[in-house]
mmCIF file of the C-alpha atoms, coordinates in Angstrom:
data_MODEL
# 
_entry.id   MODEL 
# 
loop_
_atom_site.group_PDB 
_atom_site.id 
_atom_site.type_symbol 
_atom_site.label_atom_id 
_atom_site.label_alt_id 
_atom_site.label_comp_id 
_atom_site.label_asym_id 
_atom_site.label_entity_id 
_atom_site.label_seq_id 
_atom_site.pdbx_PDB_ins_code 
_atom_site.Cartn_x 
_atom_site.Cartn_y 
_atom_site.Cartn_z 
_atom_site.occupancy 
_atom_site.B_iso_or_equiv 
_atom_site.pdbx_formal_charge 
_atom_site.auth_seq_id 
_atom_site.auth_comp_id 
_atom_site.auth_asym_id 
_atom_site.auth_atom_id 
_atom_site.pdbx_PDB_model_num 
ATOM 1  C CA . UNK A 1 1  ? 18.868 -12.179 -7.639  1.00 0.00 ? 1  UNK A CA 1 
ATOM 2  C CA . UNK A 1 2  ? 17.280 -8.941  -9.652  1.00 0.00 ? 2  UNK A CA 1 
ATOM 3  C CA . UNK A 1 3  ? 14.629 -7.089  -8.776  1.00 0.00 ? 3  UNK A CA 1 
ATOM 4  C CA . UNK A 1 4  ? 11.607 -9.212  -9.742  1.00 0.00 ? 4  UNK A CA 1 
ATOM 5  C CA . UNK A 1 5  ? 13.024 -12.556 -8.361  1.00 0.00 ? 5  UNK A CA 1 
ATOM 6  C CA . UNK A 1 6  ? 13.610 -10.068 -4.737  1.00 0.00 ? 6  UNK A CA 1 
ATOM 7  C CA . UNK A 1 7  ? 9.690  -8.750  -4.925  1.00 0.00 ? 7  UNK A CA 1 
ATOM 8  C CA . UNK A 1 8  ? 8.465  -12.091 -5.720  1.00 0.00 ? 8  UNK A CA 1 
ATOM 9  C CA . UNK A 1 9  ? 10.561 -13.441 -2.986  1.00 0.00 ? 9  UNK A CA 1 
ATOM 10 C CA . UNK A 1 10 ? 8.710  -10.874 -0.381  1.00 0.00 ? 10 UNK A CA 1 
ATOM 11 C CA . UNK A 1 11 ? 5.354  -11.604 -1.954  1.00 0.00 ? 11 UNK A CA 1 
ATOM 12 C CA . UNK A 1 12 ? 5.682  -15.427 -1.037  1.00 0.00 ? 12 UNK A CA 1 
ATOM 13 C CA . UNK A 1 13 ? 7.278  -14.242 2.413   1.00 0.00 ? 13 UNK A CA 1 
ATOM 14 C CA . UNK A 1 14 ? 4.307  -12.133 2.972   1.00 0.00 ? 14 UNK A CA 1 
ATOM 15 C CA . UNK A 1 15 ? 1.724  -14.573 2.296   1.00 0.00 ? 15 UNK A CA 1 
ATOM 16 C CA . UNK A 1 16 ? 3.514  -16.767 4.620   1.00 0.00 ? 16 UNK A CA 1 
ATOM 17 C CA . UNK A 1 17 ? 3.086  -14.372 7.338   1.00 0.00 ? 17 UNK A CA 1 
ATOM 18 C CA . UNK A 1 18 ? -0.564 -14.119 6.782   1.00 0.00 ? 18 UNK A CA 1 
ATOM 19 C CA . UNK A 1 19 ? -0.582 -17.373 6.773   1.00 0.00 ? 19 UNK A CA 1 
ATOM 20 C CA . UNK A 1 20 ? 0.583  -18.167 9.939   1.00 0.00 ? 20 UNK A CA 1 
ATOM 21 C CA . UNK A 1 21 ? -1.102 -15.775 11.566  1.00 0.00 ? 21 UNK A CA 1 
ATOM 22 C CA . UNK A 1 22 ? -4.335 -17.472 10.298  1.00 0.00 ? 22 UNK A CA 1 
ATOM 23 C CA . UNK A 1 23 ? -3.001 -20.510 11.614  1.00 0.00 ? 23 UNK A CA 1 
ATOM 24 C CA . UNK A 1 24 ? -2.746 -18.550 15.020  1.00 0.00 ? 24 UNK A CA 1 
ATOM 25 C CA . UNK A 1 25 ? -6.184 -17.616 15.116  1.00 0.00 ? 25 UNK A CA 1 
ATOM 26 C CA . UNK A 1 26 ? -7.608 -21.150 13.829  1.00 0.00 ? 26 UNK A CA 1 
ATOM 27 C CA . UNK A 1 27 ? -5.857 -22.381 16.681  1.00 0.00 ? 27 UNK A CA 1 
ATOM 28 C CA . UNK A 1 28 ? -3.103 -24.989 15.172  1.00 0.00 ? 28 UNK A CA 1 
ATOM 29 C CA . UNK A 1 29 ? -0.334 -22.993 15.887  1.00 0.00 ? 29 UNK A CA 1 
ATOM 30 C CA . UNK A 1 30 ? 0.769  -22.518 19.295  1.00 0.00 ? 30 UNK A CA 1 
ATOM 31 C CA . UNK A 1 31 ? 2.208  -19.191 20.210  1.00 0.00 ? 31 UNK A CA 1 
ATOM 32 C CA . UNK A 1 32 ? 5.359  -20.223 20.588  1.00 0.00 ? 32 UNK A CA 1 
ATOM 33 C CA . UNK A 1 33 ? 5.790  -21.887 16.557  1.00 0.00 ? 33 UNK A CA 1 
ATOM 34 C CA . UNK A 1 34 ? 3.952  -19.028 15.788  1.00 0.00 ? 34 UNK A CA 1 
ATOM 35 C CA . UNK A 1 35 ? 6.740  -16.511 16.723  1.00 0.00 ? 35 UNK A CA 1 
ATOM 36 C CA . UNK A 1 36 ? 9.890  -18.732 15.649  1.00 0.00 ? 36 UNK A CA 1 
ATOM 37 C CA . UNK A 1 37 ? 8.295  -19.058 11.831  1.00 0.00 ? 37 UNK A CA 1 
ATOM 38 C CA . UNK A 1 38 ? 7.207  -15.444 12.069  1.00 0.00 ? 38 UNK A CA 1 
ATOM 39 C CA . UNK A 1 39 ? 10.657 -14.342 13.331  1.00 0.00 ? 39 UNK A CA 1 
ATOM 40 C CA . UNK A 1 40 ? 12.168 -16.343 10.576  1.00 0.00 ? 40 UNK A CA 1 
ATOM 41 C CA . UNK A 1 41 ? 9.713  -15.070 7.553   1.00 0.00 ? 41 UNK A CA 1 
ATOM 42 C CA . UNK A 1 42 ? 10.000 -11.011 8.932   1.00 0.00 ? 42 UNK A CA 1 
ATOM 43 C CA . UNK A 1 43 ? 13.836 -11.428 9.472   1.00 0.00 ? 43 UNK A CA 1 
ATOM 44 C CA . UNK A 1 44 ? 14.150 -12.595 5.654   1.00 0.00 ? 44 UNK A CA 1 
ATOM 45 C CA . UNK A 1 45 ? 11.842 -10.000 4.540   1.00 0.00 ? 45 UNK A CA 1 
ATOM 46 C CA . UNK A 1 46 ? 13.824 -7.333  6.108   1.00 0.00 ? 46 UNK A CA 1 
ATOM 47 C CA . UNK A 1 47 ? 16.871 -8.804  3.932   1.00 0.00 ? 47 UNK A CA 1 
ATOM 48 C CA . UNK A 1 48 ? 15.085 -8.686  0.556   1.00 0.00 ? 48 UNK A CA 1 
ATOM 49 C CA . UNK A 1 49 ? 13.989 -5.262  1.591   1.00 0.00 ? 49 UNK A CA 1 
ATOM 50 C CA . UNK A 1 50 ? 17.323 -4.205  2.243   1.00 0.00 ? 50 UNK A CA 1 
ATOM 51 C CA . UNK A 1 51 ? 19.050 -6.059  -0.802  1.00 0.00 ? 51 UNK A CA 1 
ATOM 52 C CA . UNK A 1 52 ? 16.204 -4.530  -2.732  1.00 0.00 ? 52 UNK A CA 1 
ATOM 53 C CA . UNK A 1 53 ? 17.051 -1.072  -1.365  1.00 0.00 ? 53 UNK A CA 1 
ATOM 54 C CA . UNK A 1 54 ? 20.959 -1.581  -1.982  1.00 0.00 ? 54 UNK A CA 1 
ATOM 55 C CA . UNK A 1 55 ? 20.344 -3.199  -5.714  1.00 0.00 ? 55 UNK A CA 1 
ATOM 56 C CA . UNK A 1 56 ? 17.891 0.130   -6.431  1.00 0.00 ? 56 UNK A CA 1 
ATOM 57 C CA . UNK A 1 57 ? 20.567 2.534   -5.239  1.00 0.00 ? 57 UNK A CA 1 
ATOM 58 C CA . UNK A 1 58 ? 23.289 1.554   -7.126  1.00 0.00 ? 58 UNK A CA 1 
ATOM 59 C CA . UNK A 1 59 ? 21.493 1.677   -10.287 1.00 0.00 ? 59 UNK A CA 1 
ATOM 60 C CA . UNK A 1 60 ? 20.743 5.316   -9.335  1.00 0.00 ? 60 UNK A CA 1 
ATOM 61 C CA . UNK A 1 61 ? 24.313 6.413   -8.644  1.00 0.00 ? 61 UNK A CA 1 
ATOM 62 C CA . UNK A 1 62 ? 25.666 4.491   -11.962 1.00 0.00 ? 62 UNK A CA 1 
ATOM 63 C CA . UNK A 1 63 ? 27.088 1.434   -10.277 1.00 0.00 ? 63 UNK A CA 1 
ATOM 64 C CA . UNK A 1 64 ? 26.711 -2.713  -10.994 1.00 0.00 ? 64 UNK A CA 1 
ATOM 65 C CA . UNK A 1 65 ? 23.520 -3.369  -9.094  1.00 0.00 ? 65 UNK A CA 1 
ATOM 66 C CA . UNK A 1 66 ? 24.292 -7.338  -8.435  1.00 0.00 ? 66 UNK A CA 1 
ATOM 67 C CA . UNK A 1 67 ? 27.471 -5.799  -6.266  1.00 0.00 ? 67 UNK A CA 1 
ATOM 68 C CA . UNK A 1 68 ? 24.459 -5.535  -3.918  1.00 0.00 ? 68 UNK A CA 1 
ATOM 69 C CA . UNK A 1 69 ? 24.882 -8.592  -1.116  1.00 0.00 ? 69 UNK A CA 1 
ATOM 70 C CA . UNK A 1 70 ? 22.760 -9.317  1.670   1.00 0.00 ? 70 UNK A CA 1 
ATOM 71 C CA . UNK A 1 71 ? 23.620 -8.574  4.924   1.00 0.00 ? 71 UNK A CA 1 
ATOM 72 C CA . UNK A 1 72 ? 23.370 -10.338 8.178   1.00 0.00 ? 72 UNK A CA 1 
ATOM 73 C CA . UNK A 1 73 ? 19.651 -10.382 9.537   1.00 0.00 ? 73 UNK A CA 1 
ATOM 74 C CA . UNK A 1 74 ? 20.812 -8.872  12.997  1.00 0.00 ? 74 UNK A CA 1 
ATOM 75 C CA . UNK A 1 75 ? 22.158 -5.716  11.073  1.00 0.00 ? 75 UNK A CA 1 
ATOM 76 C CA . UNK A 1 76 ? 18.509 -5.139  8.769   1.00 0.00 ? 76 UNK A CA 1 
ATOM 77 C CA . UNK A 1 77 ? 16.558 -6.178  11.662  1.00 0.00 ? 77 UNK A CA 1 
ATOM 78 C CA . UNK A 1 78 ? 13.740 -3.457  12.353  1.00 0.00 ? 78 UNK A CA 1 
ATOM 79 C CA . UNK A 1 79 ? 14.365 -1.771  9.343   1.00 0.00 ? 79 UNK A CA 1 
ATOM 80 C CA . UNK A 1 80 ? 11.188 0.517   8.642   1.00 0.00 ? 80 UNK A CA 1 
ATOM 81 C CA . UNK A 1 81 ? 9.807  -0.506  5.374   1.00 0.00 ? 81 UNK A CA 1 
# 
């Protein structure tokens, strides 16, 4: 992935996110989806984040930016973005 396909990959991750917390407030989402699918979209967004933050730092210090990988969800969990 390069750099546009990772921000258009968070754009469509947020916009799930709002969407699903509409879907909360309308009422035809229980709490419960709510959270898995919301786990699931924030989890990948803190990968693209991180890939994004790995691809953008190698450039800067001269290396191959696609040498960026992404790393398990559990390690770029609550990542500050």
């Amino acid at each position: 992935m390069d750099d546009k396909e990772i921000l258009a990959r968070i754009s469509g991750l947020m916009e799930t996110e709002r969407e699903l917390r509409a879907e909360l407030a309308d009422g035809r989402l229980s709490s419960e989806q709510e959270r898995e699918r919301l786990r699931s979209a924030e989890e990948a967004l803190d990968q693209c984040w991180d890939l994004l933050r790995q691809r953008r730092a190698r450039r800067e210090f001269g290396e191959d930016p696609d040498a960026a990988e992404s790393r398990p969800a559990a390690e770029v969990e609550g990542y500050q973005q």
